[in-house]
LOLO-295945 format. One record per atom (N, C-alpha, C): residue in one letter; atom name; y, z, x. Coordinates in steps of 0.05 Angstrom, whole numbers, padded with zeros to 5 digits, always signed. Example, Ala and Ser with C-alpha at 12.3 -4.5 7.8 and 13.67 -1.06 7.14 Angstrom:
<rs>
R;residu;atome;c2;c3;c1
R;A;N;-00114;+00156;+00264 $
R;A;CA;-00090;+00156;+00246 $
R;A;C;-00066;+00156;+00264 $
R;S;N;-00045;+00142;+00257 $
R;S;CA;-00021;+00143;+00273 $
R;S;C;+00001;+00157;+00258 $
</rs>
This chain:
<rs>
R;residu;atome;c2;c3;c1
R;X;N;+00292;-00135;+00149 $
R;X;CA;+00270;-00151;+00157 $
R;X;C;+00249;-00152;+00135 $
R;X;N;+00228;-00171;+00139 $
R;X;CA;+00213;-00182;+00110 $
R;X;C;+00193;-00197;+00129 $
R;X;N;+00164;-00186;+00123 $
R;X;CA;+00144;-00202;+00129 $
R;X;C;+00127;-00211;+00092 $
R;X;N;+00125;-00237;+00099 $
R;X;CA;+00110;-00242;+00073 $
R;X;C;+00080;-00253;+00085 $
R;X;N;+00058;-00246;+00065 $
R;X;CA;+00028;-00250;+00067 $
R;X;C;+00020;-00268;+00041 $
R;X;N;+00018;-00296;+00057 $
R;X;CA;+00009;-00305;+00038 $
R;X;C;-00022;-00297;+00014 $
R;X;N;-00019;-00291;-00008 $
R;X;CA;-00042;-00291;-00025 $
R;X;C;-00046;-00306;-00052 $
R;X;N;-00073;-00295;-00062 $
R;X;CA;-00068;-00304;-00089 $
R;X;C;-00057;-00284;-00114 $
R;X;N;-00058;-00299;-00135 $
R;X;CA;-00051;-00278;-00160 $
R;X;C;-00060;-00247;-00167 $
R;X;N;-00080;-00261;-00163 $
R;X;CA;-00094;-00246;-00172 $
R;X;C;-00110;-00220;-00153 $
R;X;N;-00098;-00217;-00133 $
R;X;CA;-00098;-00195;-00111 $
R;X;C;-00106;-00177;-00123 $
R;X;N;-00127;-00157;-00111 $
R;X;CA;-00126;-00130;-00126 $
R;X;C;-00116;-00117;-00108 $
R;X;N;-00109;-00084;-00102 $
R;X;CA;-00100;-00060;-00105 $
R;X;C;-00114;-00061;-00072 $
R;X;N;-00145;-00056;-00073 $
R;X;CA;-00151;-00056;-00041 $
R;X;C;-00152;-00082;-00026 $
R;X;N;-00150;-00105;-00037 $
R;X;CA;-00144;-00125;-00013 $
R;X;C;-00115;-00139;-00007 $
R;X;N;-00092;-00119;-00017 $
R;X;CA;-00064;-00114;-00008 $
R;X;C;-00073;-00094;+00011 $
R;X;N;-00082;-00072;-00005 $
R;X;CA;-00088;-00057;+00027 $
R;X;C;-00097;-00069;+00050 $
R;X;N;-00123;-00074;+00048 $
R;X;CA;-00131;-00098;+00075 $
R;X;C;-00102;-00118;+00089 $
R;X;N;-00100;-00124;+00067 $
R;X;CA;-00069;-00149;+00084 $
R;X;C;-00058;-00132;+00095 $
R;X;N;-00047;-00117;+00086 $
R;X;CA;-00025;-00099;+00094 $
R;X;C;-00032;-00084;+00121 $
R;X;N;-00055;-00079;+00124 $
R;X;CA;-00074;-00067;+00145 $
R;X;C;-00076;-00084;+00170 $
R;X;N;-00079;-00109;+00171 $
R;X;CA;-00082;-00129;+00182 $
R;X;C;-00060;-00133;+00193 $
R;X;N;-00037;-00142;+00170 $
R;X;CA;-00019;-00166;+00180 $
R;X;C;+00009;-00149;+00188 $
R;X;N;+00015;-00120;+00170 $
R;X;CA;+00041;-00106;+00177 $
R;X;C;+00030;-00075;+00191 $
R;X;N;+00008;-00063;+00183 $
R;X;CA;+00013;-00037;+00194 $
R;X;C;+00007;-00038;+00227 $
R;X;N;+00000;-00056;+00232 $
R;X;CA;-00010;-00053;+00269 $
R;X;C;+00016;-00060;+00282 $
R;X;N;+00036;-00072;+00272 $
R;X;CA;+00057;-00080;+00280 $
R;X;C;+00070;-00056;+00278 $
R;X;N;+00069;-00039;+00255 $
R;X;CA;+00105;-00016;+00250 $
R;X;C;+00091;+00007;+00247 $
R;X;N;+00064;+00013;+00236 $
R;X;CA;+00053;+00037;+00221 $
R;X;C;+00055;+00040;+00195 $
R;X;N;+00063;+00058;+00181 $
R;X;CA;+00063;+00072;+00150 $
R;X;C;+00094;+00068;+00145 $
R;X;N;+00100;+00047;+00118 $
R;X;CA;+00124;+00040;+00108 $
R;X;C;+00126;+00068;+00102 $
R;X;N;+00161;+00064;+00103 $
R;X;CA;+00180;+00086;+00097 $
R;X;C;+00186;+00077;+00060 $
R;X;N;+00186;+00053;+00059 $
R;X;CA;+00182;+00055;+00029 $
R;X;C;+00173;+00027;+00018 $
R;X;N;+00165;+00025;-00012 $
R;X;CA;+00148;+00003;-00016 $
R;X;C;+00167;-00013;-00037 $
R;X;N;+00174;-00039;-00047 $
R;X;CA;+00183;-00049;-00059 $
R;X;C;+00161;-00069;-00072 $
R;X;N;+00158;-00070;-00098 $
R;X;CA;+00134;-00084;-00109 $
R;X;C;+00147;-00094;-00138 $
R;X;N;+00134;-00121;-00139 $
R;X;CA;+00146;-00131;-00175 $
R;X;C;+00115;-00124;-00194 $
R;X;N;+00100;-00106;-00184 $
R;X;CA;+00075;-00100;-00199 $
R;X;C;+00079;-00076;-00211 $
R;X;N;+00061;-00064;-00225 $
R;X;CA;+00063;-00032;-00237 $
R;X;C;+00059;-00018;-00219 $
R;X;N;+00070;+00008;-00226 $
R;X;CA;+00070;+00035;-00202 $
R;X;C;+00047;+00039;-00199 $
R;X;N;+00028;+00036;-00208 $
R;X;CA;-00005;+00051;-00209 $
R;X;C;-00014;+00034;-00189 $
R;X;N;-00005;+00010;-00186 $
R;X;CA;-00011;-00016;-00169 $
R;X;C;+00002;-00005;-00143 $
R;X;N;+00008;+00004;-00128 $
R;X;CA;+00034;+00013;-00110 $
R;X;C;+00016;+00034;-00103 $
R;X;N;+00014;+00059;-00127 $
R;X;CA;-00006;+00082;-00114 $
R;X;C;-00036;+00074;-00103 $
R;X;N;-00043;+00052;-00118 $
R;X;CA;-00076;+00049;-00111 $
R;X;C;-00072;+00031;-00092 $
R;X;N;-00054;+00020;-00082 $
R;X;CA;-00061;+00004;-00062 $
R;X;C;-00056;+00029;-00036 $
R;X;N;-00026;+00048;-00031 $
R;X;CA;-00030;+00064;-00013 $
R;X;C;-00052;+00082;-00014 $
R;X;N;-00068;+00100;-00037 $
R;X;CA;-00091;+00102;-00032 $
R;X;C;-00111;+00095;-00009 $
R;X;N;-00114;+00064;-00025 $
R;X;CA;-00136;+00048;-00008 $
R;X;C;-00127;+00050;+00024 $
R;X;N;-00106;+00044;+00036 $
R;X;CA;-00089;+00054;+00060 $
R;X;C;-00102;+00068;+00071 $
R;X;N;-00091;+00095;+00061 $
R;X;CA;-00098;+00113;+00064 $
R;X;C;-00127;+00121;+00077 $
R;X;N;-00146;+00115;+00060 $
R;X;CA;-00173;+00110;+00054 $
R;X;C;-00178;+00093;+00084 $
R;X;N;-00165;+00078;+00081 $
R;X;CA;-00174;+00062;+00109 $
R;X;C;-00173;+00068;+00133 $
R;X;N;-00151;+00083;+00136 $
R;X;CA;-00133;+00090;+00162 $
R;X;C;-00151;+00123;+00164 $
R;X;N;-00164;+00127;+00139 $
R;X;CA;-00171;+00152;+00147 $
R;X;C;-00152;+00179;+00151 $
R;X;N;-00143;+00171;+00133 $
R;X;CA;-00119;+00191;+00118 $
R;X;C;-00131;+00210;+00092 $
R;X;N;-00130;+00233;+00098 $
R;X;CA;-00137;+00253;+00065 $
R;X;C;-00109;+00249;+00041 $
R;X;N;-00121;+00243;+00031 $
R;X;CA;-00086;+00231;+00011 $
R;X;C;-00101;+00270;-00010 $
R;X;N;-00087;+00281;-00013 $
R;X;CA;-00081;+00304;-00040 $
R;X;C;-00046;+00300;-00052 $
R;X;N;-00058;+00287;-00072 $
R;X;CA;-00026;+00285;-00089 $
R;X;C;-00028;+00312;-00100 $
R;X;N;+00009;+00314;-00104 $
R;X;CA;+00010;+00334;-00124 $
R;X;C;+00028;+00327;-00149 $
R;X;N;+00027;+00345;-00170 $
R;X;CA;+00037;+00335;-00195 $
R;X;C;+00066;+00355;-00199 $
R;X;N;+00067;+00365;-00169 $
R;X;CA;+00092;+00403;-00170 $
R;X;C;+00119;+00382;-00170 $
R;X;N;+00124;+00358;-00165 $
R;X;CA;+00150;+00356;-00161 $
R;X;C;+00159;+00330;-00179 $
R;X;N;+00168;+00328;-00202 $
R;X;CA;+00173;+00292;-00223 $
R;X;C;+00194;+00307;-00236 $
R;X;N;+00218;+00292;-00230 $
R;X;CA;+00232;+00294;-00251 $
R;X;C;+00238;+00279;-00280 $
</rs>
């Protein structure tokens, strides 16, 4: 299954969060995983912002990269 949100290009990091907040998490909750054609840093700062929203303590750790 595939929901698409229309936007523009130039989207930043927290107003994918917002969409995403809006238009998919009230429907399913917290993706099991994310697929993105943007950079990884783009992917972390947007769950961040999530996070941030939903009122989630995000503590990354750096103990596990192979």
């Amino acid at each position: 299954m595939a929901h698409f949100v229309l936007t523009t290009k130039k989207t930043s990091a927290k107003e994918v969060a917002r969409l995403f907040q809006n238009n998919i998490w009230k429907l399913y909750s917290l993706p099991k995983s994310i697929i993105t054609n943007r950079r990884v840093q783009f992917a972390v700062g947007m769950m961040r912002e999530l996070n941030h929203m939903l009122g989630i303590d995000t503590k990354l750790s750096m103990t596990y990269y192979l």
